[in-house]
C-alpha positions as CSV (number, residue, x, y, z in Angstrom):
1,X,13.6,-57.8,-7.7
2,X,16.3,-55.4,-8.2
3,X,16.1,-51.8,-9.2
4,X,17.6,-50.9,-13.0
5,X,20.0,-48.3,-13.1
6,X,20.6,-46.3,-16.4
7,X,23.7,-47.1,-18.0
8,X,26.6,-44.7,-19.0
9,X,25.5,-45.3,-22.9
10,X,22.4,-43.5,-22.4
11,X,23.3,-40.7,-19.9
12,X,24.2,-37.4,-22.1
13,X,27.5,-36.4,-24.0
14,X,27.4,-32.9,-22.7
15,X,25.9,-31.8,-19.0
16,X,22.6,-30.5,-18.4
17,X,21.7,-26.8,-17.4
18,X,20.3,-26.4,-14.1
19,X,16.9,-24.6,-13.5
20,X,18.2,-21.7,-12.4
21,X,21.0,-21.6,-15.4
22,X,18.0,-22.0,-18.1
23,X,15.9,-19.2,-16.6
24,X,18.8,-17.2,-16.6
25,X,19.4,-18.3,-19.9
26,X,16.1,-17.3,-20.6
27,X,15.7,-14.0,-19.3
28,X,19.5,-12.7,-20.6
29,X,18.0,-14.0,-24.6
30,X,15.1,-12.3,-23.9
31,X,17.4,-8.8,-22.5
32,X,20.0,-9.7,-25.5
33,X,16.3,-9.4,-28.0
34,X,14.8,-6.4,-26.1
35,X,18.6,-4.6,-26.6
36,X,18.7,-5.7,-30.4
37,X,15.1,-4.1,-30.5
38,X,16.6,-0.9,-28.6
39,X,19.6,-0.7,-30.6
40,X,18.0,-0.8,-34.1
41,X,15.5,1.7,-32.7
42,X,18.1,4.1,-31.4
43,X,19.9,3.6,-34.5
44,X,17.0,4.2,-36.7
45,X,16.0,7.0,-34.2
46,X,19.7,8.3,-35.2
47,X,19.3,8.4,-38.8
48,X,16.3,10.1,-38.5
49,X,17.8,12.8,-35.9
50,X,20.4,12.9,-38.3
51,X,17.6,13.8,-41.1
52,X,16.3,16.5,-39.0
53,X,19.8,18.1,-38.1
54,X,20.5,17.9,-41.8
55,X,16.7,19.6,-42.7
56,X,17.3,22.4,-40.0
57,X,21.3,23.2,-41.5
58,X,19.5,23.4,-44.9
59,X,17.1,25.5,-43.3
60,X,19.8,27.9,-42.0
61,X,21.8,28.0,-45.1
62,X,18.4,28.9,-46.9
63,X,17.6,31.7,-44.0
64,X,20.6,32.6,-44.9
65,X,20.7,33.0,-48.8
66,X,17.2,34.9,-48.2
67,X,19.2,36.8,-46.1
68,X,21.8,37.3,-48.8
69,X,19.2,38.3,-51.2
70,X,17.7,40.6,-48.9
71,X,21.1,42.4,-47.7
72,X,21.9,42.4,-51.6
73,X,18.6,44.4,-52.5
74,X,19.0,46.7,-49.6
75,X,22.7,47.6,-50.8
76,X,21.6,47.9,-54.3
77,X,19.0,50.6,-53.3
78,X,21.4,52.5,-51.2
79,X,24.1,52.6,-53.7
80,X,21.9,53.7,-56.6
81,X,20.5,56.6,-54.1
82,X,24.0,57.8,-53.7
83,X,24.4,57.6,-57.4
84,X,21.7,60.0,-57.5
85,X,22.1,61.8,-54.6
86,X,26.0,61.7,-53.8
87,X,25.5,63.0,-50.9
88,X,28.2,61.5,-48.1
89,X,25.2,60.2,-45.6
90,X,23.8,58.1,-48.4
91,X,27.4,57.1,-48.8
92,X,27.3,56.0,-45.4
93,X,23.9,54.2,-45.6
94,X,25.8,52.0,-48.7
95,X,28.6,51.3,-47.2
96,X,26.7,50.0,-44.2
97,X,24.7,47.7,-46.2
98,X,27.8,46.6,-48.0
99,X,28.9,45.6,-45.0
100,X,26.0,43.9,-43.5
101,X,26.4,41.9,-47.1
102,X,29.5,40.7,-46.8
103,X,28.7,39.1,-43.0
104,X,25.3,37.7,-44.5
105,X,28.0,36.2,-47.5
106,X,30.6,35.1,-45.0
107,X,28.0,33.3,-42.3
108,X,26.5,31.8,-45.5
109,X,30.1,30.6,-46.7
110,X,30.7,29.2,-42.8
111,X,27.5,27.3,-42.4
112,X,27.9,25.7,-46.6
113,X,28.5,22.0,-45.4
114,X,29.1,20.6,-49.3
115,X,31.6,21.5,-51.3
116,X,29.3,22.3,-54.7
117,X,27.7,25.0,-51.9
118,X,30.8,26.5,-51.1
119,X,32.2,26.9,-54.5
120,X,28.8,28.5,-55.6
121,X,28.8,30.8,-52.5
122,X,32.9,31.6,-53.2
123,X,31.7,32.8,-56.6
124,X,28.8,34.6,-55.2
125,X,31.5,35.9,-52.6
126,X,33.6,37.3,-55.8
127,X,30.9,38.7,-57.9
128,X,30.1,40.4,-54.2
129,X,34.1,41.8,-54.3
130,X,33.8,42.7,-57.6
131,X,30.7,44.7,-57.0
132,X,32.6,46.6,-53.7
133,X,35.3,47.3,-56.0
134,X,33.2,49.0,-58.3
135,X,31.6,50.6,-55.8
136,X,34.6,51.8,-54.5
137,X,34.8,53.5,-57.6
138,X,31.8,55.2,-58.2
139,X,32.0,56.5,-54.8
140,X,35.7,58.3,-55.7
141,X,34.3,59.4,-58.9
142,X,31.5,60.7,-57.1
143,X,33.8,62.0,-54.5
144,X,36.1,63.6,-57.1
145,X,33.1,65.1,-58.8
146,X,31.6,66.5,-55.8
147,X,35.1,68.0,-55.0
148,X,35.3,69.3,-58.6
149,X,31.8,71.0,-58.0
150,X,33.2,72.2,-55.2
151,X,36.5,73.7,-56.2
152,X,36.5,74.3,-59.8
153,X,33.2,74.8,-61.0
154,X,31.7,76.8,-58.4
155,X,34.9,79.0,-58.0
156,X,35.4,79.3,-61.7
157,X,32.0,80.0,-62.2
158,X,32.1,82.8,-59.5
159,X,35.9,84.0,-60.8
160,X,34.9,84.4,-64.2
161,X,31.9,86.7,-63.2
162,X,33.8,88.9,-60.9
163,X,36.3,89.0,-63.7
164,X,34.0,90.0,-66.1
165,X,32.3,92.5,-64.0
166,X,35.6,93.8,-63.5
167,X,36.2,94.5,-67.4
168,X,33.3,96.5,-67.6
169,X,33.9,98.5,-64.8
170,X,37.4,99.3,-66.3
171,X,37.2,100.4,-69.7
172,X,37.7,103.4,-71.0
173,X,34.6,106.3,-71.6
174,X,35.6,105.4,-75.4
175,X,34.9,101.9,-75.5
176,X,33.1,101.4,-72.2
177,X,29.9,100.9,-74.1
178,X,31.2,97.9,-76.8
179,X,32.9,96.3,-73.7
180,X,29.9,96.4,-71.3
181,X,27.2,95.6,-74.2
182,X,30.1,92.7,-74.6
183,X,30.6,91.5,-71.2
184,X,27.0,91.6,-70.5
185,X,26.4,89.3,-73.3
186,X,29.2,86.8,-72.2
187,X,28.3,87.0,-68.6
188,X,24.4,86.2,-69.8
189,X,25.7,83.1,-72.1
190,X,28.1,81.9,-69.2
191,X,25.0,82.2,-66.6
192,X,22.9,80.0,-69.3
193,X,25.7,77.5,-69.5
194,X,26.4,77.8,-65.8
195,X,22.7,76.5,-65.2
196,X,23.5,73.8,-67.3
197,X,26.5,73.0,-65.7
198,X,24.6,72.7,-62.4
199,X,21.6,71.1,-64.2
200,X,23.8,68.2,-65.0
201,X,25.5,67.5,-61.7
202,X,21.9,67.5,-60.5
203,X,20.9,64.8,-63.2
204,X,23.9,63.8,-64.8
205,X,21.9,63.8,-67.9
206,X,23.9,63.4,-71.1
207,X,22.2,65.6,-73.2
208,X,22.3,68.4,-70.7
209,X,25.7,67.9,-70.5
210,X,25.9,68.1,-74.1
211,X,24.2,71.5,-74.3
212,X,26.2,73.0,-71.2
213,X,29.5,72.5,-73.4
214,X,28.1,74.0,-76.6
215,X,26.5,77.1,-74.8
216,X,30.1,77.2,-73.1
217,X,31.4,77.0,-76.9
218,X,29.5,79.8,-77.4
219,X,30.6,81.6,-74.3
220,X,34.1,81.6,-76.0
221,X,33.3,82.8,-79.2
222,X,31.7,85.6,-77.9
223,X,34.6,86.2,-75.0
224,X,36.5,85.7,-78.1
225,X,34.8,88.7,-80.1
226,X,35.1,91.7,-77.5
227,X,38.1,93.4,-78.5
228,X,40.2,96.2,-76.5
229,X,43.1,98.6,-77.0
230,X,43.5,98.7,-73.3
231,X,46.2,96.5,-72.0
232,X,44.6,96.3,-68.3
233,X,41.2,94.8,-70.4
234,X,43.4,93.0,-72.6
235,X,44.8,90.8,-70.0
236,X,41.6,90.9,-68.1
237,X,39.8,89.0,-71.1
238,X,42.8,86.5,-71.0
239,X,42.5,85.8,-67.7
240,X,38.2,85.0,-68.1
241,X,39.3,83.0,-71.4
242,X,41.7,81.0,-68.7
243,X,39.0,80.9,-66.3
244,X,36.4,79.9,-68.4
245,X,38.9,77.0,-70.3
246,X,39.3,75.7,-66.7
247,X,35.6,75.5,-66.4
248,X,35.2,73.8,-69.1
249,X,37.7,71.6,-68.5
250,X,35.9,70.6,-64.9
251,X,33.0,70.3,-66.6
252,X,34.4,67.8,-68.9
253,X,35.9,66.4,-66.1
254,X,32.9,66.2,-64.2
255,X,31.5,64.6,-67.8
256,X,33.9,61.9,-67.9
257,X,33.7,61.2,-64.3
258,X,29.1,61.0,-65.2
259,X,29.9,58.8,-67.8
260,X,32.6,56.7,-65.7
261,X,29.8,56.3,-63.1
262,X,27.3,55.3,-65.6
263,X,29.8,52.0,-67.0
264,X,30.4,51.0,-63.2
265,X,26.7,51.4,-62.5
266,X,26.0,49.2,-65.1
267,X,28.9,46.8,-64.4
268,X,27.5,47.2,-60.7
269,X,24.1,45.8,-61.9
270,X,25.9,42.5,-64.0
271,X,27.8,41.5,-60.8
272,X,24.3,42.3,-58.6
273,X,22.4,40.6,-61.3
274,X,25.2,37.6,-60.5
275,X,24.8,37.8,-57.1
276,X,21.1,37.9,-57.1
277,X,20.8,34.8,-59.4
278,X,23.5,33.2,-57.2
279,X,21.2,33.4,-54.1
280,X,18.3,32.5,-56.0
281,X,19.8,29.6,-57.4
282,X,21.1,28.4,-53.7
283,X,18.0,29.0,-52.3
284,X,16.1,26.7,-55.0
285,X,19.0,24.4,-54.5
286,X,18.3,24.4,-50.7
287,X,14.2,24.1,-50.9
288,X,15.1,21.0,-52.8
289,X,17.3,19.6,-50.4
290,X,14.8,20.3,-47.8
291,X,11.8,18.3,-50.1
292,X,14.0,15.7,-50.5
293,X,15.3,15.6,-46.6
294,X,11.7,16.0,-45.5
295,X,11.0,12.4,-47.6
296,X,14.0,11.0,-46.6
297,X,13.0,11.7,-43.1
298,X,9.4,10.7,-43.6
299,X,10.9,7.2,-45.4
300,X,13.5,6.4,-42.6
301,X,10.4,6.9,-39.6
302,X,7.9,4.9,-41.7
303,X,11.0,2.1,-42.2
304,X,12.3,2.3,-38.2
305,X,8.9,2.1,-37.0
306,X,8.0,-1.1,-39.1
307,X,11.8,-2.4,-38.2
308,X,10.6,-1.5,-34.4
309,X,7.2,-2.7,-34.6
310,X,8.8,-6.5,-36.4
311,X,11.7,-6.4,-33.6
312,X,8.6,-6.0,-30.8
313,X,6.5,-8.8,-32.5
314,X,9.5,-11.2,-33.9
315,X,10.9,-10.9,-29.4
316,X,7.5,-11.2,-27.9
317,X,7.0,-14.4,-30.4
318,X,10.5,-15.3,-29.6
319,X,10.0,-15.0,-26.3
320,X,7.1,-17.0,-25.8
321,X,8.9,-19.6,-27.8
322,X,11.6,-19.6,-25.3
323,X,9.1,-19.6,-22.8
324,X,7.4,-22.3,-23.8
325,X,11.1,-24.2,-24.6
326,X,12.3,-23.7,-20.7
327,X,8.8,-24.5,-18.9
328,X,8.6,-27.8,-21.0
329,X,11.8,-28.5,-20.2
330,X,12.1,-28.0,-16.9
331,X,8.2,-29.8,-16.6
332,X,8.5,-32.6,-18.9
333,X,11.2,-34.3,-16.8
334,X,9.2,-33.3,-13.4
335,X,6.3,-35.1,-15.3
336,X,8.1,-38.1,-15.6
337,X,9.8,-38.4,-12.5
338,X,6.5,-38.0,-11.2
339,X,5.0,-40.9,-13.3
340,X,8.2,-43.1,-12.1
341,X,7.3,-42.2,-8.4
342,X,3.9,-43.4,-8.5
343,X,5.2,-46.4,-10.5
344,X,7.3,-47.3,-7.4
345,X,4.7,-46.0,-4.9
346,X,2.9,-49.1,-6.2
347,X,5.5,-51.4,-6.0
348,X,6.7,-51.8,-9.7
349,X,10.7,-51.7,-8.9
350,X,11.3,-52.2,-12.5
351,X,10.8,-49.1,-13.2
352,X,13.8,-46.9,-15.0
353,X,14.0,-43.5,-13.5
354,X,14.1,-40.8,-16.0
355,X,16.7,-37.6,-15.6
356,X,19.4,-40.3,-14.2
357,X,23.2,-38.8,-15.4
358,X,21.9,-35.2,-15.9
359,X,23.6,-33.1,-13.7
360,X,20.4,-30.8,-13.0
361,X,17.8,-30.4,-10.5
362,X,16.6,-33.5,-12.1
363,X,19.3,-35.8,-12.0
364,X,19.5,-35.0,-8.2
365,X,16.4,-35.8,-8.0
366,X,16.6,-38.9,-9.9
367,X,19.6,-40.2,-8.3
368,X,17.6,-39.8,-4.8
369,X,15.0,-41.6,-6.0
370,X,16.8,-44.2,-7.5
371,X,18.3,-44.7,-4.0
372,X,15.8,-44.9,-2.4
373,X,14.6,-47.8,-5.0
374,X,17.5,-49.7,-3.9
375,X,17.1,-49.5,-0.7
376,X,13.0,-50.7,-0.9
377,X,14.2,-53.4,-2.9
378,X,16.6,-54.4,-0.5
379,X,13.7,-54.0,2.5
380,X,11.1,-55.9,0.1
381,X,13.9,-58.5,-0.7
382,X,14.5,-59.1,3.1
383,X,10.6,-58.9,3.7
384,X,10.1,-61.4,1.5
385,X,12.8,-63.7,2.8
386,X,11.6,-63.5,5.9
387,X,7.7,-63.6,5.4
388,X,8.5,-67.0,3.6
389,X,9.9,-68.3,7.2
390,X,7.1,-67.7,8.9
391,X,4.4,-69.1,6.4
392,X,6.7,-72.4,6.5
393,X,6.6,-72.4,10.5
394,X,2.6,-71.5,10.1
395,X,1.7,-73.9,7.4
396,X,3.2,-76.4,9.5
397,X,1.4,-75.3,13.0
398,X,-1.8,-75.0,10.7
399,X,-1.6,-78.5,9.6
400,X,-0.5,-79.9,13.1
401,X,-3.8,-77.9,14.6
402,X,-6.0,-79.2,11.3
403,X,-5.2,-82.7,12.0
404,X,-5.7,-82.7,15.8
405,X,-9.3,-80.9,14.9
406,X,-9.7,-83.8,12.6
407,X,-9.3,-86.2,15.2
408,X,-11.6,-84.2,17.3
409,X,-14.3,-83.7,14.8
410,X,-14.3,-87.4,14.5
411,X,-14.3,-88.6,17.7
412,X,-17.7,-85.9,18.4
413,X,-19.5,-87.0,14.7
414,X,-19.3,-90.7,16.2
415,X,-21.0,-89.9,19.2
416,X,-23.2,-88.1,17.2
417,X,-24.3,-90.8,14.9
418,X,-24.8,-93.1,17.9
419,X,-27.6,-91.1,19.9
420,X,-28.9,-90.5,16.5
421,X,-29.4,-93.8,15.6
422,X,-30.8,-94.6,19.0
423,X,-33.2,-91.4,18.2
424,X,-34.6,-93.0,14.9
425,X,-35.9,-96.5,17.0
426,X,-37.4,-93.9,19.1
427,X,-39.3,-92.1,16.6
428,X,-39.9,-95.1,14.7
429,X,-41.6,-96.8,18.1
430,X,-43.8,-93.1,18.0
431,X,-44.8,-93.0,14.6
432,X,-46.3,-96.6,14.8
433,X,-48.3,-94.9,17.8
434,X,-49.5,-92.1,15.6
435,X,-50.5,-94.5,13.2
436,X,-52.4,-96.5,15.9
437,X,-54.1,-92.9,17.5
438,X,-54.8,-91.6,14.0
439,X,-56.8,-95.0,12.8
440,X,-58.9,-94.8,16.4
441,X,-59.5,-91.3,15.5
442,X,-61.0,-91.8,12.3
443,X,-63.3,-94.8,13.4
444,X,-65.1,-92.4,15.9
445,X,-65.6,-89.6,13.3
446,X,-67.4,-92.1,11.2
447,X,-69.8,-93.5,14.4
448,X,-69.9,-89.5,15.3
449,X,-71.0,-88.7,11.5
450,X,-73.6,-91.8,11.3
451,X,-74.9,-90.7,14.6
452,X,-75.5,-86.9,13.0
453,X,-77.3,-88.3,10.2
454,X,-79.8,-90.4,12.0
455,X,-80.6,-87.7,14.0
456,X,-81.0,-85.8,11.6
């Protein structure tokens, strides 16, 4: 019997992973599935941080169009009381708030990330410098008309009354009476118109102003009328008509300036009314983007933790697969092996050892084996060699010994048959005594039995 050795034909085209290499194997798949499952997490966890950093810019930019809109209405409520009031610490208080405006405009324009938002917040921006501009301009006109109050009204007002007084207190005894009675009338006109006057820069009421230059009209058709032969009272009613023309002419002024203020107020209110929608409009714009940012965000966490929760469940099921894959591998040729051992352990050298020509645990194992096949062979081959010797040399001692107890058993069954031949005459000469006794015997039970009945 000789052991069979795989040949080449069957031994495999490429070498076989050791244990150690498959496990390895195994457990870098299973790191390479756990790191696609991390990746696509931290990448799906990136879109979503990337939602939320989105969501909270939108949510600045919208703080800060509210705080556009709120700057915008506190502004508008400071100029208008300067309007009304003119006074330089409302000023102030405006220009304050127009400055808070334009930072709440500028951070807005620095934290606009699209372009659509910064063009809308660069026009906001210009309706904004258009509204400052025309600011600027009521505030000079206000300014001016404070100053006109100041210097021409008031002193004209107060000239033309010392000037007047100052008539009357020179005329003549002739016509002291007509020019008294006549200043006294103008000076009671100019008061009315006066009061006017001041009415209006109080209210800058059109219609007051309207009345304060026709009782100033009349002012001068009544300066007009006082007449004089004195040269001193002549000039002196020149100089109150010059006064009182100069009066008027502030008071125009002051008119022109109202109305001025009254335009830019009302242009003021278009470029508000512009910046107002503006703001409202970016702030609708930016609750929308929020809605749809808050679904996007909601959509990409319900789609990463399905992705997550199919990457967990598609590596644990790949994983087991794997599992499975290396443990029946590695105990499927252990199995075998272990089959072809017992197969020798009982002798059967014919058996072909699995895993020979794979260069694994295996194959070492299987080569081993296989050697040591060989070499049992060899040891039962020489056994047998010599075991059929020695049956030759005892068959032959057996059938020497067989025929010399042949000879013996002969030579004792002979003497046996003669003593028991020589036994049978024996027992043949005794039995014919038997015979004789036991016929005797009989003949005396018959007398005995006769006897018995006679007596009887």
């Amino acid at each position: 019997m000789t052991g069979r050795i795989a040949s080449p034909s069957k031994r495999r085209a490429f070498p076989t992973l050791k244990f150690r290499a498959k496990i390895i194997l195994g457990f870098a798949a299973v790191l390479v599935i756990s790191a696609g499952s991390m990746a696509f997490a931290y990448f799906g966890f990136e879109r979503v941080s990337s939602g939320v950093g989105s969501y909270r810019s939108s949510v600045s930019e919208a703080d800060l169009a509210r705080n556009i809109d709120r700057e915008l209405l506190a502004y508008r409520s400071a100029v208008k009381y300067f309007v009304v009031t003119g006074k330089e610490d409302d000023a102030k208080a405006a220009l304050d708030a127009e400055a808070s405006l334009r930072s709440a405009i500028d951070q807005a324009i620095k934290s606009a990330k699209k372009p659509a938002r910064q063009e809308s917040l660069n026009k906001l921006a210009k309706e904004f410098s258009n509204f400052s501009a025309t600011f600027a301009k009521v505030l000079q006109a206000k300014r001016d008309s404070a100053l006109l109050v100041q210097n021409q009204l008031s002193r004209q007002a107060n000239l033309l009354k010392y000037k007047l007084d100052d008539i009357g207190n020179n005329a003549s005894d002739s016509e002291a009476q007509a020019i008294e009675f006549g200043t006294k009338q103008v000076n009671a006109q100019f008061q009315t118109a006066s009061a006017a006057a001041t009415n209006f820069v109080l209210t800058s009421d059109q219609a007051i102003a309207t009345s304060a230059l026709a009782r100033l009209k009349f002012v001068e058709n009544s300066l007009g009328a006082v007449y004089s032969m004195d040269d001193k009272i002549v000039a002196g009613l020149k100089d109150a008509k010059t006064i009182l023309v100069a009066y008027r002419e502030a008071l125009e002024k002051l008119i022109a300036n109202a109305k001025m203020v009254d335009e830019l107020v009302t242009e003021m209110s278009g470029s508000a009314g512009a910046i107002l929608q503006g703001a409202t409009a970016m702030k609708a714009d930016l609750v929308a983007e929020q809605q749809r940012l808050d679904s996007e965000s909601e959509a990409t966490i319900g789609k990463t933790e399905q992705l997550v929760l199919m990457l967990a469940i598609g590596g644990t099921l790949l994983g087991a697969v794997l599992a499975f894959l290396l443990g029946t591998g590695i105990s499927r040729p252990m199995i075998a092996m272990c089959k072809a051992m017992r197969e020798l352990a009982s002798g059967n050298f014919d058996v072909v050892l699995p895993g020979l020509g794979r260069r694994d645990e295996i194959g070492e194992m299987a080569g081993a084996v296989e050697e040591f096949k060989v070499q049992a062979v060899a040891k039962a081959e020489r056994d047998a060699a010599a075991s059929e010797i020695q049956n030759r040399e005892q068959a032959a001692s057996r059938r020497a010994e067989l025929i010399r107890f042949a000879d013996d058993f002969e030579s004792a069954v002979g003497a046996i048959v003669s003593n028991v031949s020589a036994s049978a005459v024996q027992l043949e000469s005794a039995a014919s005594t038997l015979t004789r006794t036991a016929e005797t015997t009989q003949s005396l039970s018959s007398q005995v039995a006769g006897v018995s009945e006679q007596a009887s």
